[in-house]
C-alpha positions in Angstrom: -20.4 -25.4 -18.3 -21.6 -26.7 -14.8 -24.3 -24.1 -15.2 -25.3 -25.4 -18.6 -28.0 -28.1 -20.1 -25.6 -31.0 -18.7 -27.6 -32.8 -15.3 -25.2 -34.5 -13.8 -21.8 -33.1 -12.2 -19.0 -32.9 -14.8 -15.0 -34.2 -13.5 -12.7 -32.1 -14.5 -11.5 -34.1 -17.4 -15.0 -33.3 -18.7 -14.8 -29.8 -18.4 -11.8 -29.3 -20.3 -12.9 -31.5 -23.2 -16.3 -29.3 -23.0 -14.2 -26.3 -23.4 -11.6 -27.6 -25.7 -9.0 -28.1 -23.7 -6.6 -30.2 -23.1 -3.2 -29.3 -21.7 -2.1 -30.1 -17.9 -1.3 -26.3 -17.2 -5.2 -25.5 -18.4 -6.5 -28.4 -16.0 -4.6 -27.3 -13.7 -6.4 -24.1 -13.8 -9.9 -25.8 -14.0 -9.3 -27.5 -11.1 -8.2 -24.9 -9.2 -11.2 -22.5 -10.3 -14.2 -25.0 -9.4 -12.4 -26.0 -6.4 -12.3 -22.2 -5.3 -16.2 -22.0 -6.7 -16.9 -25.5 -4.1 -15.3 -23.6 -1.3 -17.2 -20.8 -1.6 -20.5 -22.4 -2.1 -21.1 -21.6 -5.4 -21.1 -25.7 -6.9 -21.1 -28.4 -4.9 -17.8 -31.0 -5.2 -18.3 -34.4 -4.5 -16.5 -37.9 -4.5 -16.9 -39.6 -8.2 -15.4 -42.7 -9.4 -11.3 -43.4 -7.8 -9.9 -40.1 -6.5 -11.5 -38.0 -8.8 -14.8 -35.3 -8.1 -17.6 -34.3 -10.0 -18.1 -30.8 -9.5 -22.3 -29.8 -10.2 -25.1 -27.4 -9.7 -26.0 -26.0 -6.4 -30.2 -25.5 -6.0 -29.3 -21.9 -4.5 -27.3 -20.9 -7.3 -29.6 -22.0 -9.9 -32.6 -20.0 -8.3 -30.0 -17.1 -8.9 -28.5 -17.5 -11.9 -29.6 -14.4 -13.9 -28.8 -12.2 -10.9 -25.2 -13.9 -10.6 -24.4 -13.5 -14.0 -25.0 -9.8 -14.0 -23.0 -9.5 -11.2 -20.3 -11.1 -13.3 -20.9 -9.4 -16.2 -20.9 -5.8 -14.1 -18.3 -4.7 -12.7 -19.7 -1.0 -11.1 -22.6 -3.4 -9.8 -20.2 -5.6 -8.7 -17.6 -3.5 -6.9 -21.0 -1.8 -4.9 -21.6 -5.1 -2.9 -20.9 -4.9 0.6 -17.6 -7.5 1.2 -18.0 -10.6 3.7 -14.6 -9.6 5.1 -13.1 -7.6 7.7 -9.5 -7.3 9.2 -9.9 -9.8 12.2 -9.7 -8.2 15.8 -9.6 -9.2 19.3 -12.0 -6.3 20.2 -14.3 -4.0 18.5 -16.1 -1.3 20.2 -19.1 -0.6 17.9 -20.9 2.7 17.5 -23.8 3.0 20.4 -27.4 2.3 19.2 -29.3 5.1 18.9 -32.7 3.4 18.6 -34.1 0.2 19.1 -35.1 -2.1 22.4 -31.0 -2.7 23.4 -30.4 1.1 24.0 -34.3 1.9 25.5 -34.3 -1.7 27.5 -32.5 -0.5 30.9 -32.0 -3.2 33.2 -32.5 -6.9 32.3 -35.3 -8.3 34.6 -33.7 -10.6 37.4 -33.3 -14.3 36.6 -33.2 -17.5 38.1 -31.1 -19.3 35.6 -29.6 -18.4 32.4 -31.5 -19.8 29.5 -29.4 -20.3 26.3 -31.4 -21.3 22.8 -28.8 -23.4 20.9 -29.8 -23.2 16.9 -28.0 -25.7 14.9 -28.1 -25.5 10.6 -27.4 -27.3 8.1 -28.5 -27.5 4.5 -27.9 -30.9 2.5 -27.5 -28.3 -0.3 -24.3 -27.1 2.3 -20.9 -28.7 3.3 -22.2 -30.7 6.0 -21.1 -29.5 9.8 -20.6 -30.9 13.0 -22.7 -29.2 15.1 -23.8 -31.7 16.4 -21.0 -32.4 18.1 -20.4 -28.7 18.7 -23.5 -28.9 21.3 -22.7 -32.3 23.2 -18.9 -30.6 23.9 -20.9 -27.6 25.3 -23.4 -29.3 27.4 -20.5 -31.7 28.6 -18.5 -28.2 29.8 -21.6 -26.6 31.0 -22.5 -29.6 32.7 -19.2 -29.6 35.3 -18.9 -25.9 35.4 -20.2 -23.8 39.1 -23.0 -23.3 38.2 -24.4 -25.6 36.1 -27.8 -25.6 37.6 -28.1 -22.1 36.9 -27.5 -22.8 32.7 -30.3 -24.4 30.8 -29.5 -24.9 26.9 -32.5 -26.0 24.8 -30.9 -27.1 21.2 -33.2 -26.5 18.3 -31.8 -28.6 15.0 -32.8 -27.9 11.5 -33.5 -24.6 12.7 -35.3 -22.0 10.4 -36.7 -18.4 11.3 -40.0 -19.8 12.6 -37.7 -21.8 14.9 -36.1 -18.6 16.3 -39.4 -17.1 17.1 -40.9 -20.3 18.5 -37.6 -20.5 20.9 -38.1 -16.7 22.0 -41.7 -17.4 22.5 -41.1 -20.6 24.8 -37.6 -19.6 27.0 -37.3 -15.9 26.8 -33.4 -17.1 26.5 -30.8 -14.4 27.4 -28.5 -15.8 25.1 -29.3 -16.8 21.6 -26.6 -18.9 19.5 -26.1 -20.1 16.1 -24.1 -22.5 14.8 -24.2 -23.5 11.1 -23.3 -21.8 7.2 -23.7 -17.9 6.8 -22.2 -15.2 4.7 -23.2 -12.0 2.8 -24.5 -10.4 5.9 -27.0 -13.4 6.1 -27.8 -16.7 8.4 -27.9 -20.0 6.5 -31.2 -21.5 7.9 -33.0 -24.7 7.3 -36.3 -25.1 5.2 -38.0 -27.7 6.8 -37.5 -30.3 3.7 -36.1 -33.7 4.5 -35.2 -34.7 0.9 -32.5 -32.5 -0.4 -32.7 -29.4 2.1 -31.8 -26.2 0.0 -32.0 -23.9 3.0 -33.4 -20.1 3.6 -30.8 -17.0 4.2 -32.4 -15.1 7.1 -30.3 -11.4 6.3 -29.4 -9.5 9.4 -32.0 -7.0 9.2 -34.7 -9.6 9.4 -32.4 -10.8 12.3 -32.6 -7.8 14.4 -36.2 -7.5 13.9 -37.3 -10.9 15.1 -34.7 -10.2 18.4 -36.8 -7.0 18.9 -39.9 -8.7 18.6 -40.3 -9.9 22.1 -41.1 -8.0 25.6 -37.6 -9.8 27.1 -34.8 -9.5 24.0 -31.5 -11.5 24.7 -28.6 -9.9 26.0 -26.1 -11.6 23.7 -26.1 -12.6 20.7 -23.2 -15.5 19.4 -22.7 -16.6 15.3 -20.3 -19.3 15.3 -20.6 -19.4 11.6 -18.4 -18.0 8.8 -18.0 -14.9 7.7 -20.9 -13.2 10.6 -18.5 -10.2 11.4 -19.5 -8.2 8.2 -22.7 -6.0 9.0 -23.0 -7.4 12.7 -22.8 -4.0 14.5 -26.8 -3.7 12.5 -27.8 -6.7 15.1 -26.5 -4.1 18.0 -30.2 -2.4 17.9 -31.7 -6.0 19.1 -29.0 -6.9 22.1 -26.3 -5.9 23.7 -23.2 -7.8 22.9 -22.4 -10.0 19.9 -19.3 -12.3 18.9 -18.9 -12.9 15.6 -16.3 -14.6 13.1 -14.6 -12.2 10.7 -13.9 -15.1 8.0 -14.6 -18.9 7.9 -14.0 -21.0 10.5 -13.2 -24.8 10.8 -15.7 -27.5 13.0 -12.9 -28.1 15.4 -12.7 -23.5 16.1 -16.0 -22.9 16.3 -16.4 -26.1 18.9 -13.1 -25.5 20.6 -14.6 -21.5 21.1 -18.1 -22.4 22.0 -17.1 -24.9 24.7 -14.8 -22.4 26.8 -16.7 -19.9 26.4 -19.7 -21.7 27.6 -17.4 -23.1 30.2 -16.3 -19.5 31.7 -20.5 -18.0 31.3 -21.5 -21.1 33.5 -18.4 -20.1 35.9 -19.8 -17.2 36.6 -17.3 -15.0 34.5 -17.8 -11.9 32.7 -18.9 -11.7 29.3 -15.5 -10.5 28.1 -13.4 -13.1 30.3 -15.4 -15.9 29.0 -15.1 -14.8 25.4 -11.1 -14.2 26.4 -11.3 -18.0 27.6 -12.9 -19.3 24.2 -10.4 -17.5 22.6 -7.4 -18.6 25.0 -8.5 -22.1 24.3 -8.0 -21.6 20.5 -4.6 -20.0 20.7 -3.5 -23.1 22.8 -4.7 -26.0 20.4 -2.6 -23.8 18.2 -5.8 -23.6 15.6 -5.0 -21.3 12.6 -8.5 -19.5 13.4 -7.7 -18.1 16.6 -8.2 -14.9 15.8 -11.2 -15.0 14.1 -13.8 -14.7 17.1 -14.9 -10.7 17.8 -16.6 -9.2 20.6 -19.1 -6.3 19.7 -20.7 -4.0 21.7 -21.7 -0.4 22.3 -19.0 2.3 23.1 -21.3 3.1 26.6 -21.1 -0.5 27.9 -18.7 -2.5 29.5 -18.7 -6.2 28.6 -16.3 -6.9 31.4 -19.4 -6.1 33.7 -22.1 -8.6 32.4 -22.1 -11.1 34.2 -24.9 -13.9 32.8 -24.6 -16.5 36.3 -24.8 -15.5 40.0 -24.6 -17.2 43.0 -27.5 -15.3 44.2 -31.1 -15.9 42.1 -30.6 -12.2 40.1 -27.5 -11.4 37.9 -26.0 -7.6 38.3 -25.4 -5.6 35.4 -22.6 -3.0 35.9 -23.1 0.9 36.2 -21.6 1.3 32.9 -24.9 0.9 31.4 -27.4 1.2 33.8 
């Protein structure tokens, strides 16, 4: 119906009389169907006339319609598609790398400072995020932790893939972070349009390529999106650590995680203590998400041992992977 010849989104009320029905317990069930189709991204819900929503097409969607439907229509196909979810843990060990820059690198050139890219998405096509105010909470953290001096962020909105290469390019960052819509093994990115942004999945693969494309990789790697835990361990052959979200996570998580963790990195704690903190910090604002954040690594390092900030110019790396 929503999918159909009709332009503008269709109320409930609209869909049943499409469909021929009429009865509260079949509403009932429309409603609860395109509300579960909304959440996951697959039509867009918005406010109509009193309390009532229009529920209509989402540009994404329509581009693939025909591929959707066969997946509908298919279950063997179906039932082959890798799932975006994965029993949440507090710590994975993943499976060493056995090519690729992060097992080849040795040790990190010594640093002055550590240099964090900060890539914000997202979409008007997409529920819209606060990332914005995800960043200002981090800077405001970073900014009274010990060694703030030492921690320089450089935020790049509206990111797309060419914005992630530029940001390699310019500050060799050890840490690269995204914060925005993803899913299906994929980052939701910006296109570059102003009027009614449709955005651009950047899949992990592509990911881990564009990581490996530089002569200084990051060390760690952070999606503070939804759904990022499913096929992250493939993103271990570009850098060393990354912390993912094994389902979908509210504004107020992801912020509440990015701003202790942040908080313990410019302290001068470990990897693993500051991702403990971010963690911590959830469990105490008793947020139902908690347990979504997950550490991965390789089985020969020790993320209890990276340290990001020093006192001294040059951050050590422990033995475990020297």
């Amino acid at each position: 119906m929503i999918y159909g010849r009709v332009r503008r989104p269709q109320t409930v009320e609209q869909i049943c009389t499409a469909i021929g029905s009429s009865s509260g317990t079949d509403k009932q069930q429309v409603r609860n169907h395109v509300n579960y189709l909304a959440k996951n991204h697959l039509v867009t819900k918005e406010k109509a006339a009193g309390n009532t929503y229009g529920y209509g097409k989402m540009d994404f969607v329509s581009a693939n319609k025909a591929r959707l439907f066969r997946l509908a229509s298919s279950p063997s196909e179906r039932n082959a598609l890798p799932t975006r979810r994965r029993p949440a843990s507090a710590l994975i060990a993943a499976t060493a790398p056995t090519r690729g820059r992060a097992s080849a690198m040795g040790r990190p050139r010594p640093r002055a400072s550590l240099d964090i890219l900060y890539l914000t998405a997202s979409p008007a096509s997409q529920e819209a995020l606060r990332a914005d105010a995800e960043v200002r909470a981090v800077q405001n953290e970073v900014r009274g932790a010990k060694f703030r001096d030492r921690v320089r962020i450089a935020v790049s909105p509206a990111a797309d893939a060419g914005s992630l290469m530029q940001g390699l390019n310019d500050h060799r960052p050890q840490v690269v972070h995204f914060s925005g819509h993803a899913g299906g093994q994929a980052l939701w990115m910006d296109d570059g349009r102003v009027d009614r942004s449709v955005g651009s999945a950047l899949k992990f693969d592509v990911l881990a390529e564009i990581l490996n494309a530089t002569d200084e990789p990051p060390v760690l790697l952070v999606l503070n999106a939804c759904d990022t835990l499913n096929g992250a361990t493939a993103l271990l052959s570009a850098v060393r650590c990354v912390v993912a979200m094994s389902d979908s996570v509210t504004d107020l998580g992801a912020t509440v995680f990015a701003t202790k963790f942040y908080g313990g990195i410019g302290a001068g704690q470990s990897v693993l203590s500051a991702f403990n903190q971010g963690r911590a910090a959830m469990k105490a604002a008793t947020l139902a998400d908690a347990d979504l954040p997950t550490l991965l690594y390789g089985d020969d390092l020790d993320p209890s041992m990276i340290v990001l900030v020093k006192q001294r110019r040059s951050w050590k790396v422990g033995s475990s992977y020297e």
